[in-house]
N, C-alpha and C positions, 0 to 999 in steps of 0.2 A: 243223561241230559237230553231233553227234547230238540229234535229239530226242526228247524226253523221251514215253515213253506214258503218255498219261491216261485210267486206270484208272477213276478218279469224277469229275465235273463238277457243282455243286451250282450253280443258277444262281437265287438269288431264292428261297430255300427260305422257307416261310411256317407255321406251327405257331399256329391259335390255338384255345381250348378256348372251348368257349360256353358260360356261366354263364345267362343268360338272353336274350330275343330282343333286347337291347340294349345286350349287357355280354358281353366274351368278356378271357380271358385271354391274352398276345400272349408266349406260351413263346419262340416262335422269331419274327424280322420282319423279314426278307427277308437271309438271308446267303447268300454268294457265295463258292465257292472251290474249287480242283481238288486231285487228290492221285494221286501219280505213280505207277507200276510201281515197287514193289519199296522204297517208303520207307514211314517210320512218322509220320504227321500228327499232332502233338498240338494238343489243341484245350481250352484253359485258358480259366480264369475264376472267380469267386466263386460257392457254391452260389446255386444259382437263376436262375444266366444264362442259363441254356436249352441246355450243352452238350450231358445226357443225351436231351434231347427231340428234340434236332436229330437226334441219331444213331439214335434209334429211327423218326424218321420216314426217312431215307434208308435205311432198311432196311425198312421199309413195315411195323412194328409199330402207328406212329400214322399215318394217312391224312394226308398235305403236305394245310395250306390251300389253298396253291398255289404254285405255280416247280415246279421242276422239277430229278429224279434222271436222271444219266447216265452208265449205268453197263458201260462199255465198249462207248460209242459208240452205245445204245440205251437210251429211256426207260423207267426202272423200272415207270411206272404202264401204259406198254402191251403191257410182257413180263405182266406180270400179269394181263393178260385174256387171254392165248397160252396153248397147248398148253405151251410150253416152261418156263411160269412156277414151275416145280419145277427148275429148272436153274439159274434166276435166283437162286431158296433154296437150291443146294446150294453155288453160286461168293461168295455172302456169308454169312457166319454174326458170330454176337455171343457175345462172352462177357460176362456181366451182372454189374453190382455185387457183389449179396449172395450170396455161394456156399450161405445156411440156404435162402431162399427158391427158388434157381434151379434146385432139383434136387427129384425127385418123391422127396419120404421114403419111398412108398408101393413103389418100383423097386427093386432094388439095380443097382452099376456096370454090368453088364451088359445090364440091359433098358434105361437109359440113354444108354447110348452104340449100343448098336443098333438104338433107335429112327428115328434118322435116315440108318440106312445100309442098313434095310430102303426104308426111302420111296424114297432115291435105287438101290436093288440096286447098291450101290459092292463088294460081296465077295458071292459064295456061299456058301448059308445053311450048309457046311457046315464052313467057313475062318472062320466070325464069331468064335469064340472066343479061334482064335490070333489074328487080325485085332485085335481088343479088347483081350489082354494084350500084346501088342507098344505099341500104344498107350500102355498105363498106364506102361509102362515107359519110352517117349519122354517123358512130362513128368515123369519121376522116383516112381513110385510101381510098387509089387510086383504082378505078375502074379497074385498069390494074394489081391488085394483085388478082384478080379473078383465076386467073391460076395457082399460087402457091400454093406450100406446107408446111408444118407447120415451117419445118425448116428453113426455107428461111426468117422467121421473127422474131425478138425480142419479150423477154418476152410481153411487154405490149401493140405488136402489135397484140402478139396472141390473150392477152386476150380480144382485143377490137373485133376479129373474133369470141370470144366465146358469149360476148356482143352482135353482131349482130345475132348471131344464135340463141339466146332467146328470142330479140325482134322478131326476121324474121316471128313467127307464130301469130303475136298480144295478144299478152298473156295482164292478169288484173293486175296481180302479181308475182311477179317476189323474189328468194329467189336468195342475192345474199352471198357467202358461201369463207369471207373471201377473196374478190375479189382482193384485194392489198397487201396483205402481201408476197407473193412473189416478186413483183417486186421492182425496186428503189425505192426511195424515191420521185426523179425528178420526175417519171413519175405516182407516188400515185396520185397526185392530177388531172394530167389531168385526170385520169380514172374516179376518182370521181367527175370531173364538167363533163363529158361526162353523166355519170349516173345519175347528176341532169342535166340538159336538157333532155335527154330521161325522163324521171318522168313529166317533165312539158307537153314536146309536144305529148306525146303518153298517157299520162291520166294514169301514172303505180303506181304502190304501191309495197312497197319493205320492205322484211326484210332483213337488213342488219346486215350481222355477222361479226365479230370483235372485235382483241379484242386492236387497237391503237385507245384509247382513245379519243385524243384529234380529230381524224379522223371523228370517231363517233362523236361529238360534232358537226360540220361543214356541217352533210349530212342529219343527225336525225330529227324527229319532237318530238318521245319519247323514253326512253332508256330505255329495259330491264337489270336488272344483274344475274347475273348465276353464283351457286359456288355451284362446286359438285354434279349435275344435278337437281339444287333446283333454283328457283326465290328467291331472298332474294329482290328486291327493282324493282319497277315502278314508272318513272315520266316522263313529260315532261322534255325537255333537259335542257331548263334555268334553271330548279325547280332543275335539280336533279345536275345541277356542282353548282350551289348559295347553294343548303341544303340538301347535302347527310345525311338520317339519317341513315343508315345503315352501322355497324363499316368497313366492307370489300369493304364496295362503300367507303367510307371516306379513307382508305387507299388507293384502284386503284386511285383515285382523287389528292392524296397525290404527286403520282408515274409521274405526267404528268409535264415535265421542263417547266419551265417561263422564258420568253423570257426578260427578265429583270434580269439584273446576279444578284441585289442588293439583291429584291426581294425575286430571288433564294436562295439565300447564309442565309437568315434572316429566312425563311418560316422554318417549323418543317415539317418533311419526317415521315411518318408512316411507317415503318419496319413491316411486319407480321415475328412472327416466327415458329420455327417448319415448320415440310412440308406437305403439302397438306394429308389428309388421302385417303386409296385408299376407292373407291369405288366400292369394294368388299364389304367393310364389316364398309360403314359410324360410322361415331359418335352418338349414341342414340341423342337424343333429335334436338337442332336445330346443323347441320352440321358445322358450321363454330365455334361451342364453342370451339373449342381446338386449334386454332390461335388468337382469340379474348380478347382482354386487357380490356373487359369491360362483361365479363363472369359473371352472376350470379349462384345461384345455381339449380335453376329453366331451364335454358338452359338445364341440360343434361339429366332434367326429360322430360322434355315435348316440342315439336316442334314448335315452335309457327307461330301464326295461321297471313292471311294477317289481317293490321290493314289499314284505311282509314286514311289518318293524316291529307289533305287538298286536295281540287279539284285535281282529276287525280293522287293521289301519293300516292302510296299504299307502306308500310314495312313489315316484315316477321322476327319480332326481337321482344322479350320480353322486352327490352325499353322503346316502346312505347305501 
């Protein structure tokens, strides 16, 4: 049996913001987990789990508390004091949330997207043109919008400009950071059959963050979850919508409409209640015991540890 190349190794990643010299925020707190050559990680949960923060800091936007990025078999934090730490920037790139904000209004298409193929000299300066409307035209938009400016286009025109701007340096992997949830609905999905083509013809690998579920299910090869800047469940995607073991994966799971109203109306809806705890100051033991209907006593002593349950599906639950 062949194995698998491991592209990223995220080992104990740690994210905390400091509010004051005795109080810090715990965005991210200690997750663990690898992501292959050539597949698309999705990496779900409730706003404020710390999905986006994880993945900004594996990209070295926010400085790791601590653990540790490995990022084709070398630590992210000591390419970045190297000569080569501009190679490091050009093999990952991110496409961001909001396509208003992620784009300079002040630029149009063009000094945009050649900003970072001048830094890396990916084409000569005299091929940049055609280089750039070739591109516009890979994620679906006219070679003649080269000349405009951000406002000049709709939401998920932008974000298809922001798209091209991350392919534009030939990057290996690509962090895509919640790429659809600002725009329509309509237009969710072209984005994401746009970003599965780009993955097949450009050989890319992508964590993808999000947290519409069923989205994630349609793009994913395996699903991380995230509650409270914790991993609670790893599977592959059929494994983990067929047999969530994890009670807060069984509840998001719950949350997703079926297109069958009989169905609908018949199936039992998991309710969590209470509200999220802040992450100032978590819940002792494992985090998610004080919305959990299947809480034992042992939960709020002790953390519980990953378990192996079956090929590739790992839990984070005294359950099992």
């Amino acid at each position: 049996m062949q194995t698998k190349e491991k592209v990223l190794e995220i080992k104990n990643l740690k994210k905390h913001f400091q509010i004051d010299r005795t109080t810090s925020v715990k965005a991210v707190d200690g997750i663990s987990f690898d992501i292959y050559k050539s597949e698309v990680f999705g990496l779900v949960g409730e706003s404020g789990c710390g999905k986006s923060t994880a993945g900004r800091s594996i990209i070295r936007l926010y400085e790791p508390t601590a653990g540790e990025v490995i990022f084709k078999g070398e630590n992210t934090k000591k390419q970045l004091n190297k000569k080569n730490h501009l190679k490091f920037k050009q093999k990952m790139q991110m496409i961001f949330q909001d396509p208003y904000a992620s784009l300079n209004p002040r630029m149009n298409v063009r000094e945009i997207i050649s900003a970072g193929l001048k830094v890396h000299n990916i084409v000569p300066k005299n091929e940049l043109n055609n280089y750039i409307m070739e591109l516009l035209e890979t994620v679906g938009l006219s070679a003649n919008h080269i000349n405009r400016y951000p406002h000049e286009f709709s939401g998920g025109q932008r974000q298809r400009i922001g798209i091209a701007r991350a392919i534009s340096v030939n990057p290996e992997f690509i962090i895509a950071d919640e790429p659809i949830s600002a725009l329509d609905v309509s237009i969710q999905a072209q984005v994401v059959n746009l970003m599965q083509d780009l993955q097949h013809t450009h050989d890319l690998t992508f964590l993808f963050i999000a947290h519409d579920l069923s989205m994630v299910k349609h793009i994913s090869d395996r699903i991380g979850v995230m509650y409270l800047g914790n991993m609670t469940e790893i599977a592959n995607t059929e494994e983990l919508y067929s047999n969530p073991l994890h009670p807060y994966t069984q509840a998001l799971l719950s949350a997703i409409p079926l297109p069958n109203p009989k169905q609908e109306r018949q199936r039992e809806r998991i309710i969590l209640k209470g509200d999220v705890p802040s992450p100032i100051s978590p819940p002792s033991g494992c985090p998610f015991r004080t919305r959990c209907w299947k809480a034992m006593d042992i939960c709020s002593e002790i953390s519980p540890d990953w378990q192996k349950v079956s090929n590739d599906h790992w839990v984070a639950c005294h359950l099992y």
